[in-house]
C-alpha positions in Angstrom: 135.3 67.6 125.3 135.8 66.7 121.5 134.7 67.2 118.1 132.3 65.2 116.6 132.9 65.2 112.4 129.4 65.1 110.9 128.1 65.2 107.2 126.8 68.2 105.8 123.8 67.4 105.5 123.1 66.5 109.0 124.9 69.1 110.2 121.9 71.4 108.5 118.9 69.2 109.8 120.8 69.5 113.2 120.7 73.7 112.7 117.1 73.3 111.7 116.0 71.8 114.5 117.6 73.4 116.9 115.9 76.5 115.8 112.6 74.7 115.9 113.7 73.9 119.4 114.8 77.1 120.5 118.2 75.0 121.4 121.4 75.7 120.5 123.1 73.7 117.6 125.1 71.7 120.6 122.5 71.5 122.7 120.2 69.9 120.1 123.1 67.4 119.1 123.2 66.7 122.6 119.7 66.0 122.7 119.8 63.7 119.7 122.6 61.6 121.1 121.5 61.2 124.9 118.1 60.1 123.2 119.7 58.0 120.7 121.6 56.1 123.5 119.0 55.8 125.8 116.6 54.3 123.0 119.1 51.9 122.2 119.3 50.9 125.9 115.8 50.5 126.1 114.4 49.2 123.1 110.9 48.5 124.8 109.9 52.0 125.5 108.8 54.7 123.0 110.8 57.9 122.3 107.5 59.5 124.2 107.8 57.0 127.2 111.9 58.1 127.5 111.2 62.0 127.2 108.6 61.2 130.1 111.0 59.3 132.2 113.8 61.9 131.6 111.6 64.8 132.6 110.6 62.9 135.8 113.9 62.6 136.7 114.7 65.8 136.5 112.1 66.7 138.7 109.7 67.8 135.6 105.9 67.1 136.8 103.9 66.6 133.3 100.2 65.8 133.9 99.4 62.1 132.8 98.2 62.3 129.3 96.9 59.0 129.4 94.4 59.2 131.7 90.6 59.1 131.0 88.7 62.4 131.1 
């Protein structure tokens, strides 16, 4: 494990939204990053499409939003 030097003012978005998403501050950075490297390996899907994807792979069943009613 290492440190990661950030600027001040990220560092306080990064405490903001981890309280928004009842995360820790590390957990949240880790969030930003895995997402941030997974939508720079996959340029043709949406963030919503990767958070979908991710969830299924960790065994998340989400109903399909898409569908007609």
């Amino acid at each position: 494990m290492g440190i990661v030097n950030i600027e001040d003012e990220l560092h306080e978005q990064l405490r903001r939204a981890s309280r928004a998403s009842c995360r820790s501050i590390n957990g949240q950075a880790a969030f930003w990053i895995r997402i941030g490297m997974l939508c720079e390996l996959s340029p043709n899907l949406t963030f919503r499409e990767i958070v979908a994807r991710e969830l299924k792979a960790a065994g998340v069943e989400a109903p399909d939003l898409t569908a007609a009613a």
